[in-house]
N, C-alpha and C positions, 0 to 999 in steps of 0.2 A: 504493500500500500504506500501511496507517492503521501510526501507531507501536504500537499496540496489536498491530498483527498479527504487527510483526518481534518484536515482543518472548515473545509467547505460542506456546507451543508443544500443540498438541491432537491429541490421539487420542481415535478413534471405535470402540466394539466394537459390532458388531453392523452388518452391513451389508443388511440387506432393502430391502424399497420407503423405507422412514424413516431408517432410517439410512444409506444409500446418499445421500438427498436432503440430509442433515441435512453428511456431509462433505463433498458436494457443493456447499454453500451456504458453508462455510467456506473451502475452495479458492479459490471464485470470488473471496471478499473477501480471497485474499492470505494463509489463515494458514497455517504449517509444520503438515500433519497428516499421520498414523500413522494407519493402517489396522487393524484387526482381525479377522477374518470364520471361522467353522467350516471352510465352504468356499470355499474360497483361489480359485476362481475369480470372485467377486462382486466382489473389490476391480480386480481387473483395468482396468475403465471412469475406475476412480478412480486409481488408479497413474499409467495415460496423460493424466490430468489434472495430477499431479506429487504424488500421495499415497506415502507409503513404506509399503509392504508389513511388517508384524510378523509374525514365525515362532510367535508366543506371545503370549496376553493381558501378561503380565507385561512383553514388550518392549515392546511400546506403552506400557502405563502408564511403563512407565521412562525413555521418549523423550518424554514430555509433563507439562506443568504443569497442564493441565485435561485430564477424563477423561467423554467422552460414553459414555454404556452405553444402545444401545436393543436389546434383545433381545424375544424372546418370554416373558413373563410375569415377574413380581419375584425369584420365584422362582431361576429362570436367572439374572437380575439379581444376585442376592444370591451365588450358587456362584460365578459367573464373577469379580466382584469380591474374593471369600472366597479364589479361586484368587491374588490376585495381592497380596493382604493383605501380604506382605513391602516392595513398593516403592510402596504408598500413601502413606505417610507425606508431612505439605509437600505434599499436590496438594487439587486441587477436584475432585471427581463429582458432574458432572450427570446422573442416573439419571433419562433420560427415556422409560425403560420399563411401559407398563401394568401394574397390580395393584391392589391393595388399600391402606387405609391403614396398615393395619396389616404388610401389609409392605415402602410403602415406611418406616416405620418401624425393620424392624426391621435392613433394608439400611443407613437411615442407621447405626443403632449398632453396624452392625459397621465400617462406613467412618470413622466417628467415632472408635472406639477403636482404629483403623490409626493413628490421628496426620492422617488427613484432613479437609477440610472436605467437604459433603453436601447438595447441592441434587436436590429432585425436583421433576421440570417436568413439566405434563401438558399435552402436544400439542392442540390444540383448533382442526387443522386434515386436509387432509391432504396428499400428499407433495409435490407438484406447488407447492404454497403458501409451501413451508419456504423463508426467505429472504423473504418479500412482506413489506413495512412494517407489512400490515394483520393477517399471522398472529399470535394470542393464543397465549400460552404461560402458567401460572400456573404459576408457581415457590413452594417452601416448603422451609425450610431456611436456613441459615446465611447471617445477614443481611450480615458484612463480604462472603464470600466473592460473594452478589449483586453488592454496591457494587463489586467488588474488578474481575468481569466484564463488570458490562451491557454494553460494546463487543461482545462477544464473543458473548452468549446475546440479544442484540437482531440480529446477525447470522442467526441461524436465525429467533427471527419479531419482528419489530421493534414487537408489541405485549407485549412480555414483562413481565410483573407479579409484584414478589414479595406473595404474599398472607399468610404470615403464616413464623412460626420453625419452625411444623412442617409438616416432611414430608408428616406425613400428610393436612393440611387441603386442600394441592392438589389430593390426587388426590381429595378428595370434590366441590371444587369443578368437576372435570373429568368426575366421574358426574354431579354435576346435572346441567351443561346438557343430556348427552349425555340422560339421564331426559326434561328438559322439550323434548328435542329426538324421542325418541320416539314421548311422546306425543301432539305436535303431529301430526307425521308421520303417526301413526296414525289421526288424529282427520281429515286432511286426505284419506288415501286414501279412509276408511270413506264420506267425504265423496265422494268421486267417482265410489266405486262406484255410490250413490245418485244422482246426477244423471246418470253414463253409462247407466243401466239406465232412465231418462228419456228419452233421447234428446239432451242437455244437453251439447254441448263443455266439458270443464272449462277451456279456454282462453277462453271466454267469460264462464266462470264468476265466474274470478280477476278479469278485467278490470272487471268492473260492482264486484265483492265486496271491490276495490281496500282501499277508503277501510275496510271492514269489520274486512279480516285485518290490514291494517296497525296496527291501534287495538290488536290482542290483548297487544302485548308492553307495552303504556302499562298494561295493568292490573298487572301483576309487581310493581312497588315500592308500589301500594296494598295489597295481599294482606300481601306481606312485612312489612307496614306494622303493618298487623291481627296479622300470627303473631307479631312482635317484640315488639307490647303484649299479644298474649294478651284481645285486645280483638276481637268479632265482630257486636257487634250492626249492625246497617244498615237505614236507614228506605228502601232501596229496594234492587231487585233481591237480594230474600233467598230465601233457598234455598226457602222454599213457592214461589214463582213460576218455580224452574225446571223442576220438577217435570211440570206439563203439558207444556213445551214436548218435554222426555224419551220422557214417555210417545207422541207424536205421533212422534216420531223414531223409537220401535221400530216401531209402528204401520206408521209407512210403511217404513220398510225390511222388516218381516217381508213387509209385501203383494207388496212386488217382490224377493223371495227373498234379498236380502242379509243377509248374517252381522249378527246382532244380538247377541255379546258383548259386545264394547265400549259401546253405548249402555243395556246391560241391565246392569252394572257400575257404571255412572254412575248408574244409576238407583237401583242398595240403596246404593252411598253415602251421595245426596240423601235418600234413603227413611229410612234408619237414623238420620240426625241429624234427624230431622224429629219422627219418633217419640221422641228420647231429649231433645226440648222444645226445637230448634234452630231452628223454623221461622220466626224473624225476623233469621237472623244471616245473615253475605256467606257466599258460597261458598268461604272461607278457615279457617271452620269446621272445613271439612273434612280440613283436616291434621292435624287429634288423633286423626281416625279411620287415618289411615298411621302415625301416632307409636306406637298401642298395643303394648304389651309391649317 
């Protein structure tokens, strides 16, 4: 047991698939934690682990110096904590609850003016992971109160990062990925529907196409690169030239009956900036056309 452990005391509200894993990864490393759950039967697995069962949000918070909240929505987040607003005062809330920025914002200001410190961390794993060295966590909010835990919040995923003082910039950086994780996603089925209707194992696909997909995420910091200078021109690979390759892509997915929104989307993007005088800038261009209004 780390001195860190005998010394801190945590409680956990919210015990589903995340929060279940999340007290459970604390246990493992030794720390004194308090239980919380609507339905009193979920802490159960964790009890028999050596978790103490709370009758009330408000007793947990009051038997602990940091305070994990993972619930359903910030919302919840925000009432549940609001519920125990008398014995906040002196603690840390890690509000590692999904929502918006705006509301984990407005959760910190009400933990704030409890007399608490207010970290929100956006999961960017899932439960099974909680506790690996390799789980990302991005933390935003109260910079001692970080310094004050890393032992503690590097225990749930040991790549824990505070990214900036607010709140709210976590949780946007925890929509991007999930965004460019999407649309990858979506780009890679659309992708196999098209070569399974081929005849094409996509298990062979990947294999040859190795050196291909791997190269995609080495373009991220060049784009980023372009959006940050507000700088688009490019003497190669500019948007007139991808243009045919689009149109070939609808082409042949319409011929073998596959769904053609996605590549017909991609297409009035490239189309639209083309026409509005773009057609020698990178395909990073294309973020003023998301940016509008």
């Amino acid at each position: 047991m780390s001195e860190n452990a005998e010394k801190v005391a945590v409680a956990v509200l919210g015990l589903g698939e995340m929060g279940s894993a999340l007290a459970g990864a604390l246990l493992d490393a030794g720390y004194q934690v308090t239980v919380w759950n609507r339905s009193k039967d979920k802490a159960e697995p964790l009890v028999a682990k050596g978790a103490h069962q709370a009758a009330t949000p408000e007793a947990a918070v009051g038997a602990a110096e940091v305070v994990i909240v993972n619930v359903k929505g910030g919302a919840a987040a925000t009432e549940l904590l609001g519920t125990a607003g008398s014995v906040l005062p002196g603690r840390t809330v890690v509000d590692l609850t999904d929502g918006t920025s705006e509301q984990s914002r407005a959760t910190g200001q009400l933990v704030t003016a409890h007399g608490a410190d207010y970290l929100h961390g956006q999961i960017m794993t899932i439960a099974p992971a909680i506790g690996s060295p390799d789980a990302v966590v991005f933390y935003g909010g109260s910079t001692p109160a970080f310094d004050r835990h890393q032992a503690l919040l590097r225990v749930l995923g040991g790549r824990a990062t505070l990214v900036s003082p607010d709140p709210g910039e976590s949780v946007l950086y925890g929509m991007a990925v999930h965004d460019i994780m999407w649309g990858l996603l979506n780009g890679f089925l659309h992708a196999a529907a098209l070569l399974g209707n081929a005849g094409i194992q996509i298990g062979d696909f990947t294999k040859h196409a190795e050196p291909s997909l791997a190269a995609l995420p080495s373009l991220f910091p060049m784009l980023a690169d372009e959006i940050d200078r507000a700088e688009f021109a490019t003497p190669y690979g500019a948007l007139e030239h991808h243009l045919p390759s689009i149109d070939d892509l609808i082409t042949e997915s319409r011929a073998r009956g596959i769904d053609t929104n996605l590549p017909n989307h991609t297409r009035a993007l490239v189309a639209e900036a083309i026409n509005a005088g773009h057609s020698h800038d990178s395909y990073a261009r294309l973020v003023q056309r998301f940016s509008r209004g």
